[in-house]
C-alpha positions as CSV (number, residue, x, y, z in Angstrom):
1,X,64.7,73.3,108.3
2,X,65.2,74.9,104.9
3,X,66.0,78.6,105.7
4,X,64.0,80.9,102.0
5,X,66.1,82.3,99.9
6,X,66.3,86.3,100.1
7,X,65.6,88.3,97.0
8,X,68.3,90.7,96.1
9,X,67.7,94.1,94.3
10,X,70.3,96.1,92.9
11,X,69.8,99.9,92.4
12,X,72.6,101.4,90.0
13,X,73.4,99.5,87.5
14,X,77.0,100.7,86.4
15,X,80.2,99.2,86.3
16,X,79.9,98.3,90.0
17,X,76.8,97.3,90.5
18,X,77.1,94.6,88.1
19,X,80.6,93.4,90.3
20,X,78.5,93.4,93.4
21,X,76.0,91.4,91.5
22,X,78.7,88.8,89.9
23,X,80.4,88.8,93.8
24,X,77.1,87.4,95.4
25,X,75.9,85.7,92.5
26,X,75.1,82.3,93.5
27,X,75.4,82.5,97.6
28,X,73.7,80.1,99.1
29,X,70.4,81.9,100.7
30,X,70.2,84.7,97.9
31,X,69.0,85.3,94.4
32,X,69.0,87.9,92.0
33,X,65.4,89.2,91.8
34,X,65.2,92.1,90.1
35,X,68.0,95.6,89.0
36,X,66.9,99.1,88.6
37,X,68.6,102.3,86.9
38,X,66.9,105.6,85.2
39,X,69.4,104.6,82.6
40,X,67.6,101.8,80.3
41,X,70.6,100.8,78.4
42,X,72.2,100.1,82.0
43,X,69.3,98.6,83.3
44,X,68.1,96.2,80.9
45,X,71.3,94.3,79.8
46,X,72.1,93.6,83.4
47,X,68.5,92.6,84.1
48,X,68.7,90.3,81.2
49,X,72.3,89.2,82.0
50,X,70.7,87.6,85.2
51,X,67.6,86.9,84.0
52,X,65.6,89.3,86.4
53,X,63.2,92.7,85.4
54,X,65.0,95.7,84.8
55,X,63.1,98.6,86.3
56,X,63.5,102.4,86.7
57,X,64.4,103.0,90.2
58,X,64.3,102.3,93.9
59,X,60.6,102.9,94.1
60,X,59.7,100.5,91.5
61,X,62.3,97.9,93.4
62,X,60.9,98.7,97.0
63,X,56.8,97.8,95.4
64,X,58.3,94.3,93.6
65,X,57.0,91.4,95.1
66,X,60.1,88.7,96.2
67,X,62.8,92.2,97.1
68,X,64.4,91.4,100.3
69,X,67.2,93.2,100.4
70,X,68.5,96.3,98.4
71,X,71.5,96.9,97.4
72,X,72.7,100.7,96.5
73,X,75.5,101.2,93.8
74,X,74.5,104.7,93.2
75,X,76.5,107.8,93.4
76,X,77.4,108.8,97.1
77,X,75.0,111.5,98.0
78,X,72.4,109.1,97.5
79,X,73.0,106.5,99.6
80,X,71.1,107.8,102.7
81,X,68.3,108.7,101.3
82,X,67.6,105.3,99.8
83,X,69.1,103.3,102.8
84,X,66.2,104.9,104.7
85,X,63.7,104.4,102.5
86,X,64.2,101.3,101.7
87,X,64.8,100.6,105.5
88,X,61.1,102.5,106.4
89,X,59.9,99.9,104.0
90,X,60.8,96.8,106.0
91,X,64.2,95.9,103.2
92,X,67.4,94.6,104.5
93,X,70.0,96.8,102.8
94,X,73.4,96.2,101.1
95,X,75.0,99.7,100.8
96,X,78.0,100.5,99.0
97,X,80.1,103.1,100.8
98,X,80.3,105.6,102.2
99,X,77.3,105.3,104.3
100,X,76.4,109.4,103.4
101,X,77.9,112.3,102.6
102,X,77.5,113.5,105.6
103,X,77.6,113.0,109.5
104,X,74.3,114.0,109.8
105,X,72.7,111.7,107.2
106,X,75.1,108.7,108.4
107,X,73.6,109.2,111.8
108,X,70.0,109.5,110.5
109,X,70.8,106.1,108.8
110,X,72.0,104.7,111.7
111,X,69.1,105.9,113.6
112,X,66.4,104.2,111.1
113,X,68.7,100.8,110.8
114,X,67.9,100.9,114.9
115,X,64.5,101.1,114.6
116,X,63.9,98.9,111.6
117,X,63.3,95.3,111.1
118,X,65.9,95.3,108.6
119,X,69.7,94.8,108.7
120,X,72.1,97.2,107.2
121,X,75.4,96.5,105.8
122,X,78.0,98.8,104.4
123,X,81.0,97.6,102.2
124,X,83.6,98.1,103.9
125,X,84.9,95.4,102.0
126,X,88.5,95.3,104.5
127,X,86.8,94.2,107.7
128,X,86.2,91.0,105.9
129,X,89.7,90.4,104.1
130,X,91.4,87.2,105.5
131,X,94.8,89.1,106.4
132,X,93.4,91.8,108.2
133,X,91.4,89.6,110.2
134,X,94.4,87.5,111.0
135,X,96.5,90.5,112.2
136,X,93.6,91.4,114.7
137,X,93.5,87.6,115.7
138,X,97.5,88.0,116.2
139,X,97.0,91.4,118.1
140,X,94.2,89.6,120.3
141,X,96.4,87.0,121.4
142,X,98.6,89.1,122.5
143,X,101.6,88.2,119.3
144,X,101.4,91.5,118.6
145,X,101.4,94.4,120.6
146,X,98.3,96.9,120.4
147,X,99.5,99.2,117.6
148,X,100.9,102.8,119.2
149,X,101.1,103.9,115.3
150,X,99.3,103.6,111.9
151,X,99.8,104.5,108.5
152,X,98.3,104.0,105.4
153,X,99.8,105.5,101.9
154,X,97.7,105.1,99.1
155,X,98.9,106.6,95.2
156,X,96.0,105.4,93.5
157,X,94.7,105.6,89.9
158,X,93.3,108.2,88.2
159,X,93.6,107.2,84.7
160,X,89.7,106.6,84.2
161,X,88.7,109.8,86.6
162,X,88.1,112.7,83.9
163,X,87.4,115.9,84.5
164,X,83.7,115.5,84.4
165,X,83.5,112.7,86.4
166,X,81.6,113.0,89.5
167,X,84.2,111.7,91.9
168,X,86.0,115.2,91.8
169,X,82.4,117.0,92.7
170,X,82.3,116.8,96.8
171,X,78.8,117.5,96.2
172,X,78.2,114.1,94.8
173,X,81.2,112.2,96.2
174,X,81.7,113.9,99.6
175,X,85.3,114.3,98.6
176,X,88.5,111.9,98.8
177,X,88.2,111.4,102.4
178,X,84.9,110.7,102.3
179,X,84.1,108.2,98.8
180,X,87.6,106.9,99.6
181,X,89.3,107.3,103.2
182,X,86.1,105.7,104.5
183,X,87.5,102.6,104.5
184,X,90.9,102.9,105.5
185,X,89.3,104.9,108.5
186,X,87.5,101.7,109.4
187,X,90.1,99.8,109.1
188,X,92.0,101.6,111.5
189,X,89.5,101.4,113.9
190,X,88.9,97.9,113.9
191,X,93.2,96.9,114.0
192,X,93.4,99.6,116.7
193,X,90.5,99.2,118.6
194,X,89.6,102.7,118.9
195,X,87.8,105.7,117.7
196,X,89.9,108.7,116.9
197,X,89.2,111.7,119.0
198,X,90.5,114.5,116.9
199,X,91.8,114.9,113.5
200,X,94.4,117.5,111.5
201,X,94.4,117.3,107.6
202,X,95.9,119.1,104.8
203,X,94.8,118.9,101.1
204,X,96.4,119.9,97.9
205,X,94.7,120.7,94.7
206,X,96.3,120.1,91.1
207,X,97.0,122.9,89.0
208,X,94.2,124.3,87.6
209,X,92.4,121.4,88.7
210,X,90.4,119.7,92.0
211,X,91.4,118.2,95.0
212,X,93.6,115.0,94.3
213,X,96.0,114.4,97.3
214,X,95.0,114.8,100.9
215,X,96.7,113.4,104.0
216,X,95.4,113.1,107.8
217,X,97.2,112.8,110.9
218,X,93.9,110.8,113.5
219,X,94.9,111.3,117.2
220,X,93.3,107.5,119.0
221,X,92.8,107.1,122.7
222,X,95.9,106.5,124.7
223,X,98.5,108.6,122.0
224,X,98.1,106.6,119.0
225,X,98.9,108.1,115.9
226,X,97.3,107.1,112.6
227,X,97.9,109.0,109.7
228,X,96.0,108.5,106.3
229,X,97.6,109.8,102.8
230,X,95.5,109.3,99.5
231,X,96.6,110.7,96.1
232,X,94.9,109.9,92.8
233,X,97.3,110.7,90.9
234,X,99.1,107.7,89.2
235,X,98.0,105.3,86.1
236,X,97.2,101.8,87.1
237,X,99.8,100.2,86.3
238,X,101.9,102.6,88.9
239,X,99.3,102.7,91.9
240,X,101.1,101.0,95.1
241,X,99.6,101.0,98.5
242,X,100.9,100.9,102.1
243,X,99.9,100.2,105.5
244,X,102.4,99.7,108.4
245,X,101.6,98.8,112.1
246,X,104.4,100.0,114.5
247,X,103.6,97.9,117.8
248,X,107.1,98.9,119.5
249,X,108.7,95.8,119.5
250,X,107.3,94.5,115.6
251,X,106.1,95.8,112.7
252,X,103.4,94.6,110.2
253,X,103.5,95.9,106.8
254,X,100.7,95.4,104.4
255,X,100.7,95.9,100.6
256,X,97.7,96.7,98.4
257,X,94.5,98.8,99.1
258,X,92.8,95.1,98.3
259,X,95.4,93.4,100.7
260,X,97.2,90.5,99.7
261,X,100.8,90.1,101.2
262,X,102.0,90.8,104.4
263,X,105.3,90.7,106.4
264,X,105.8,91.0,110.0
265,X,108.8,91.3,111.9
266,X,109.3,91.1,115.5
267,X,111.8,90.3,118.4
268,X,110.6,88.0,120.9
269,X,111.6,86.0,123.6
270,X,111.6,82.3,123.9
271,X,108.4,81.3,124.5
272,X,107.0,83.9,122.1
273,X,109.5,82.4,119.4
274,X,107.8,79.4,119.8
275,X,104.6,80.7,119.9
276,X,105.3,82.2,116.3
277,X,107.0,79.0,114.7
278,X,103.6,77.5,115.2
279,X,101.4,79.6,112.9
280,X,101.9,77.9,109.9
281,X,99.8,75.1,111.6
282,X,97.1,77.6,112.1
283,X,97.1,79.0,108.7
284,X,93.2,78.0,108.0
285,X,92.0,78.9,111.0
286,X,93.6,82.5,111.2
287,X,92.8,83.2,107.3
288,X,89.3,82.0,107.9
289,X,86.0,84.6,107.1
290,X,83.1,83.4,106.8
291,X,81.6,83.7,103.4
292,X,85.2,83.9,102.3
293,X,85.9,80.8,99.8
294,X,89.9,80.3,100.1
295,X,91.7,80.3,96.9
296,X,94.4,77.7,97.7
297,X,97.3,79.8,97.3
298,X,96.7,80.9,101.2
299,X,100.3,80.6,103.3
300,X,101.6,81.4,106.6
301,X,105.2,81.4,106.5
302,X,107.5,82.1,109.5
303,X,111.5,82.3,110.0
304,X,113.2,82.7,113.9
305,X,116.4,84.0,113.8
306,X,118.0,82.8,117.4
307,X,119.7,85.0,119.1
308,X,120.1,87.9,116.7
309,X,120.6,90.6,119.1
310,X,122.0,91.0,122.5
311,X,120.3,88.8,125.4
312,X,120.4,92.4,127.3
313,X,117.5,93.7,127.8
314,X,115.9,96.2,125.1
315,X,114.7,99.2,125.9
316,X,111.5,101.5,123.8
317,X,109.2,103.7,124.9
318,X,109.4,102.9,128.7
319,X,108.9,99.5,128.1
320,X,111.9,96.8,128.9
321,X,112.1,93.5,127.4
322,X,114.8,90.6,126.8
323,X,114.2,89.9,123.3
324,X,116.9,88.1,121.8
325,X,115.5,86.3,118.2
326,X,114.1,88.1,115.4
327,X,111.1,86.9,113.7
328,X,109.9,87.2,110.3
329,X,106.8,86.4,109.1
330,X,104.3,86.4,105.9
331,X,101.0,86.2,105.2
332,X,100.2,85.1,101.9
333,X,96.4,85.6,100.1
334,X,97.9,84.3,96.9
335,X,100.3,87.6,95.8
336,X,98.9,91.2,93.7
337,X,97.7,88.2,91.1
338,X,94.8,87.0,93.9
339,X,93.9,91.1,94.7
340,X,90.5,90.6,91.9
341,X,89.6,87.4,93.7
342,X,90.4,88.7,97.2
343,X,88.2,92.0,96.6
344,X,85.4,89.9,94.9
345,X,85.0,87.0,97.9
346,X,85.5,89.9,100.5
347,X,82.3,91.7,98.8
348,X,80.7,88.4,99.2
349,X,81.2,87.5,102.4
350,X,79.6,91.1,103.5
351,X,76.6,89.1,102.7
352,X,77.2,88.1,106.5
353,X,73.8,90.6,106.2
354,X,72.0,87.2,105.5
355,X,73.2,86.0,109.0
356,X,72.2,88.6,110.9
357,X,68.8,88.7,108.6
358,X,67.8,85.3,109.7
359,X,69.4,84.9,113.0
360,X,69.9,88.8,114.4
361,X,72.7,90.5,115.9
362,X,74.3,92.9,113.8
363,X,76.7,92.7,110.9
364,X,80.8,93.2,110.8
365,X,80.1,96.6,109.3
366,X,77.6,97.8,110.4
367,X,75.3,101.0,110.0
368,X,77.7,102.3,113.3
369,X,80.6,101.4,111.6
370,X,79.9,103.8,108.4
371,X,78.8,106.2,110.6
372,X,82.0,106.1,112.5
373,X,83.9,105.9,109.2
374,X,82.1,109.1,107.8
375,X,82.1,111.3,110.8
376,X,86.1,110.8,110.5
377,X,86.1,111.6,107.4
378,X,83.9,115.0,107.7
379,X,85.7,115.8,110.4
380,X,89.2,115.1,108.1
381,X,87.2,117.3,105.2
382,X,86.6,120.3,107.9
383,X,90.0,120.0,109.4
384,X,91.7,120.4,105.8
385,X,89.3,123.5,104.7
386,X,89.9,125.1,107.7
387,X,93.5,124.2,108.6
388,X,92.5,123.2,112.6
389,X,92.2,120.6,114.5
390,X,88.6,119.1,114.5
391,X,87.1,117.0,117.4
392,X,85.7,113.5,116.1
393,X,82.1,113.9,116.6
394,X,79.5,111.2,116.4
395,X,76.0,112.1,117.3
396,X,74.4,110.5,120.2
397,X,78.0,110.2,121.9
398,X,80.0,113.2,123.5
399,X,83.4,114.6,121.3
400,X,86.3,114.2,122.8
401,X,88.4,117.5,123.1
402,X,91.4,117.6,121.3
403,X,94.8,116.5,122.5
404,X,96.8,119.3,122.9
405,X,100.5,119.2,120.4
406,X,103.5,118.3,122.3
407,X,105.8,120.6,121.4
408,X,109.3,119.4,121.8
409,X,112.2,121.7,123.5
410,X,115.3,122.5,122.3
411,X,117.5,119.6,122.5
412,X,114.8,117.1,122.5
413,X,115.6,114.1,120.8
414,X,112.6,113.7,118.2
């Protein structure tokens, strides 16, 4: 049975929206049917660059005949209010994040993608990168300890953000943590497997200038620590990214906000050295996401080095093990040269929307998972303006209280 191809509108027709429309250009079950901007000399070269009308805003999108699914590359503080519309009129929606602006508004999202017919995705474009995915599969299998600590650094670019432009106004963006942290946020939530139940945060303005550099310390169920550091601050050509997993007995460390490299060290036992010499056989399956072409450059690459510590038992955290061999390991996407066709084929295969269109169940990420994402991230906002801890709150589900600080005594080892 031939399944009919969905319609795709696109609302915002900047610089992005035309990469969402290049991404999913072409997927199999989708066409380009129309793009819409009060901007004309946005609208109209796209529209003609795909051969579709170019028309003047969501309204005119949501009355086209053959509009399926909307996508929203607008401005932030938009976003809800056109997910919901366009949700009340029967669309599946594509929306860029962050979900809203606010907690509220993700939640009244939420609520409407719930009761509607439609599915609602958000672009969180990590829950559908090939490594990350592999590092849950790894964690899942028991390779790799749960993580007991997160971190993500990001020194990011703000060579092209002037004064004027509206990512700097939290009245459009919703702030760094917000237009950014969003996804790092999710991303820690889906490697850690957990919600965060309170949040302290610090921010630090520029001279004579806005917010640029914040940092957030994310207390998990169970004493995990995640902490989240973005600065936009640096030219491109000097923006590096970091994100390292300490699970007690390994480490993963993961380069790029787009990620594309990967090492992993652990000490393991015998049978686990084994376990790990056999992942380069796996390499498809574990890099595999579906609507995720593979480039070709894809490795797994894994060294164990026998007996490179004591055969005494090791000692961390309460936990004893005999771990003799050291492994190291790489996950490979294709290197910082791949990060354009790793972003582009992630954004695509978000169009897992399609799926869940034809066949129900619910997307990767979800209208709960921006709404999760943003709550953190308000929560983040209102802990750095007010220099306390904030609860994670998520309408519809209890807060958690905050975990009290340890405070260490004198003479305790740190």
């Amino acid at each position: 049975m031939t399944v009919p191809s969905l319609g795709l509108g696109l609302v915002g027709c900047g610089s992005f929206g035309a990469y969402v429309l290049d991404a999913v250009a072409g997927l199999p079950g989708l066409h380009i049917a129309a793009v819409a901007d009060p901007e004309p000399s946005r609208a109209k070269p796209l529209g003609d660059r795909h051969g579709v009308a170019a028309l003047d805003g969501l309204d005119a999108l949501l009355g086209t005949e053959g509009v399926d699914i909307i996508a929203l590359a607008t401005p932030p503080a938009t976003h809800a209010e056109m997910a919901v519309a366009a949700l009340r009129a029967g669309k599946h929606v594509f929306c860029e994040k962050p979900l809203a602006t606010t907690t509220e508004d993700a939640a009244r999202v939420r609520d409407e993608a719930d009761r509607s017919a439609g599915t609602l995705v958000v672009d969180h474009v990590l829950r559908y990168n090939p490594l990350l995915r592999a590092v849950q599969q790894l964690i899942a299998e028991g390779l790799l300890d749960p993580p007991r600590r997160f971190l993500f650094e990001n020194d990011a670019a703000d060579q092209d953000l002037g004064p004027g432009h509206w990512f700097w106004d939290p009245e459009h963006s919703g702030g760094i943590f917000v237009e950014h942290g969003v996804h790092f946020f999710d991303a820690a939530r889906a490697l850690l497997g957990s919600e965060p139940e309170s949040v302290r945060a610090t921010a630090v303005r520029r001279p004579g200038g806005p917010v640029d550099m914040v940092i957030a310390d994310a207390v998990h169920p169970g004493g995990v620590l995640a902490t989240h550091l973005h600065s936009f601050t640096h030219a491109h050509r000097c923006e590096r990214q970091l994100m390292r997993l300490d699970h007690g007995f390994a480490e993963t460390r993961i380069t790029g906000w787009i990620p594309t490299y990967a090492t992993i060290t652990a000490w393991v036992d015998d049978q686990e050295a084994a376990r790990w010499e056999q992942l380069p056989d796996r390499t498809r399956q574990l890099l595999t996401v579906p609507g995720y072409r593979p480039h070709g450059d894809e490795r797994i690459t894994v060294t164990v080095h026998r007996d490179a510590g004591h055969a005494a038992p090791a000692r961390g955290r309460g936990t004893e093990r005999t771990v003799p061999h050291r492994v190291e390991a790489v996950i490979d996407l294709g290197g910082e040269p791949c990060k354009p066709y790793a972003y582009t084929e992630s954004v695509r295969a978000a169009a897992d929307l399609l799926h869940s269109a034809a066949g129900g169940g619910s997307p990767v990420a979800d209208a709960y998972a921006g709404l999760t994402a943003v709550a953190v991230a308000r929560a983040a906002t209102l802990a750095a303006e007010t220099g306390t801890e904030q609860k994670v709150v998520l309408p519809g589900r209890p807060a958690a209280a905050p975990r009290p600080a340890v405070a260490l005594s004198e003479g305790s080892a740190a």
